[in-house]
N, C-alpha and C positions, 0 to 999 in steps of 0.2 A: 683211416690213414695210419701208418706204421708208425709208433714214433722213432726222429732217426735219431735219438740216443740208446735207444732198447739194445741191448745184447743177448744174441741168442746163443747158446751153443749146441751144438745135436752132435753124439754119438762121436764125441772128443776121448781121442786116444792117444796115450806116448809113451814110448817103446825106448830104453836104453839097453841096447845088446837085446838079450832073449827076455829081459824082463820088463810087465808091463805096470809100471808108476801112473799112468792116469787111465783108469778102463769106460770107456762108455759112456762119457760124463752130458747129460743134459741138463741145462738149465738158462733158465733168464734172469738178468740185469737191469737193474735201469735206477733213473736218476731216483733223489727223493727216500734212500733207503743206504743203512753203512749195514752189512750183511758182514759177520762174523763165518770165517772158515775155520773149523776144528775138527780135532783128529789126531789118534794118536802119532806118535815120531815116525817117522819113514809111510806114514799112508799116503803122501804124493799132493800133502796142500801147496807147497811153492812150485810145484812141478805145474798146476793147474794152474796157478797168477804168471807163472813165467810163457806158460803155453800160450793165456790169453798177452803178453805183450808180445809176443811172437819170439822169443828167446828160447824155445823149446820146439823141438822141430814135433809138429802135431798132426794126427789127419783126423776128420771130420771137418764139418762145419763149423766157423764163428760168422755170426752177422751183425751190424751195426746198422738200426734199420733196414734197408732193403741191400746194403753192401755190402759184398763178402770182405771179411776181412784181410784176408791175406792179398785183395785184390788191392788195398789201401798204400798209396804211397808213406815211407816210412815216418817224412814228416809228422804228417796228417795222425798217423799213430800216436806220435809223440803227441802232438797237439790234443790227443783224446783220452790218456794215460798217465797220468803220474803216479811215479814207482817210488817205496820209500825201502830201498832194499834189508833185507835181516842184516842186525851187525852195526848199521850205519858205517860201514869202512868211508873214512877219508885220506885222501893218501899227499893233497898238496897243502903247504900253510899257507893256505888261503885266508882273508877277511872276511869275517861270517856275513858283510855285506856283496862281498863279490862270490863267495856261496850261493847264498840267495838268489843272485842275480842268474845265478846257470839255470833256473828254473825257466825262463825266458827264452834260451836257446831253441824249444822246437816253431817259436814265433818269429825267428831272425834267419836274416839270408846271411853267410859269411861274410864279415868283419861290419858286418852293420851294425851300426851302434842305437844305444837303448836310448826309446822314445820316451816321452814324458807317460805315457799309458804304463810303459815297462818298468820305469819310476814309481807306478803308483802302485801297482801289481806287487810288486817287492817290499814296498812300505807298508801293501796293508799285511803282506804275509808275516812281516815281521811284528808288528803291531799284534797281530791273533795269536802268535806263539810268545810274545812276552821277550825278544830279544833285542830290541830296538837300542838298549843300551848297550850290548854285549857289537855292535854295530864293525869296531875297529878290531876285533882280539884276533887274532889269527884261532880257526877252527882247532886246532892240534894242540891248544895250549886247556882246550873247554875241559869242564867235568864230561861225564857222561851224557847225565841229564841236560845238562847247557845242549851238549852235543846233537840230543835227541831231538830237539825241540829248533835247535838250526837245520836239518836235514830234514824235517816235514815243513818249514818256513820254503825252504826250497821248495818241497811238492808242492805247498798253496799257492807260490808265486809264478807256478803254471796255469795255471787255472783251468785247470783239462776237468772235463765233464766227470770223471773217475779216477779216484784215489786210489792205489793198490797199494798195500802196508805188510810186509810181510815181518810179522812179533815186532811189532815199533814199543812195546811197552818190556822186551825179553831185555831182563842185566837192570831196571833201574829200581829203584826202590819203591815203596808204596807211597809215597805223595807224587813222585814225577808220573808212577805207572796210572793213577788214575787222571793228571790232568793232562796227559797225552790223550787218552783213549775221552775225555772234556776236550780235547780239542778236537779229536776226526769227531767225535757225535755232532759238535759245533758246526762243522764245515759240512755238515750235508744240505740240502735243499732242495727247491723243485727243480733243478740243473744240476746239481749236482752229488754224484752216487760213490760209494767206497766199498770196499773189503780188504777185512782185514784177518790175517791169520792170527791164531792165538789161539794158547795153551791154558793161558789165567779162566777157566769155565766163569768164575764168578764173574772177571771183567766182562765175557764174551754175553754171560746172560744178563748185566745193568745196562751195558750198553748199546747192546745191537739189537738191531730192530727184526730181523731173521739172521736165522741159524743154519749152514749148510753143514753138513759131520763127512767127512768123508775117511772112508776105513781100507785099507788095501786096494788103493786108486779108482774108489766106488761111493758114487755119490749116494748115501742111504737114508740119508734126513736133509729137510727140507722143509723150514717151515717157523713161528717163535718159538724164541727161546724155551720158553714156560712149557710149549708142548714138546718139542726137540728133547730136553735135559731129564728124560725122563727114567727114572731108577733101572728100568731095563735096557733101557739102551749104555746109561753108564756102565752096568754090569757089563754086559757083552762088548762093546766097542772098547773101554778104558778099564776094567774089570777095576772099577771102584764103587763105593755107593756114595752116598752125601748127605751131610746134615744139611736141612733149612729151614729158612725162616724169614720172616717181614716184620719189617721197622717201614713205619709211618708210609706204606704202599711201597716200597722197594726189595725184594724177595733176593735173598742173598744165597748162597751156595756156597758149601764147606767139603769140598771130596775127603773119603774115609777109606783106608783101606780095608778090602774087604776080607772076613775074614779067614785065614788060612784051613785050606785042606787036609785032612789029616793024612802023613805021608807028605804031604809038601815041603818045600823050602823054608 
């Protein structure tokens, strides 16, 4: 029997004017796994998470279990999706609790007001990101990192079967950058599955469990970390190489630039 959270995609393509940003893209999804997208700048990673929210006009196949997706009412998307978009733009002074609370929205009929479930849903998301005190502040007054950390409270307090994060760790410093990327590893489970884009290779290879690379809108690896980040591929996809090394079973990554050609820049 299919399982009906599995995502499939087959021979996913997207085209802006004559150029094509996602080519050919197959792969599967599913719960139980936070799958890290990387790839160098403009190779077409948000282009493929906006595709799979349907915000990217796509052809090919996406299936959700035995359902096409684009056959999905849009709710029902929302209901299976949580977006944590790059940037985190907030644009209203909002209360980081009535923030939160929009996470809810793909479960509510208009002007219907939140049940005690949607109560609890909000409390635990705040509770898992550490923000429970920051509860009254108006979002626009937060640091950054406050920032970051109300804006995926939102995504938890959906509790869509898949988390999409597009650099939820890009602008913050290294103690926010690692207990972000502690919190989506946290939030996975046997229902629940994430990907997340990112540049940081080292965060991409402690935390995620597979590694998708994609290079000029072409899925080319696929597979863990440890076999994925491999000196040739760094070379040719990122033209860098990397120091490494392990501390007490955890294998770290340091990118090096590799060295210049002679006649080069």
């Amino acid at each position: 029997m299919t399982n009906p959270l599995r995502i499939r995609m087959a021979g996913l393509h997207v085209r802006y004017g004559t150029k094509t940003v996602v080519d050919d893209v197959n792969l599967d999804l599913q719960p139980g796994e936070l799958v890290g997208l990387v790839g160098p700048n403009g190779a077409g990673k948000t282009t493929l998470l906006r595709a799979l929210l349907g915000l990217a006009e796509a052809t090919g196949s996406v299936h959700v279990g035995d359902v096409t997706l684009s056959d999905m009412a849009v709710r029902d998307r929302a209901k299976l999706f949580a977006y944590l978009a790059q940037g985190g733009p907030v644009h209203w002074p909002l209360t980081v609790e009535s923030l939160v609370a929009l996470g809810r929205v793909p479960h509510k009929t208009p002007w219907q007001k939140l049940t005690d479930v949607d109560a609890g849903h909000i409390e635990s998301a705040m509770a898992a990101t550490g923000v429970q005190d920051l509860r009254d502040r108006l979002v626009t007054h937060l640091s950054g990192g406050e920032r970051a950390r109300v804006l995926l409270a939102r995504a938890l307090a959906a509790d869509a079967p898949y988390l999409l994060a597009d650099e939820p760790a890009a602008s913050l410093d290294p103690h926010y950058q690692l207990e972000m990327m502690a919190l989506l590893r946290g939030h996975i489970d046997e229902t629940h599955g994430g990907v997340v884009v990112l540049h940081d290779l080292n965060l991409a290879q402690h935390f995620c469990d597979r590694l998708l690379v994609i290079n000029q809108g072409k899925l080319i690896a696929d597979g863990v970390p440890e076999d994925v980040l491999s000196d040739v591929l760094l070379r040719d996809v990122f033209a860098i190489s990397a120091a490494r090394w392990d501390d007490a079973g955890d294998s770290f990554l340091v990118p090096k630039a590799m060295p210049r050609l002679s006649g080069g820049l």
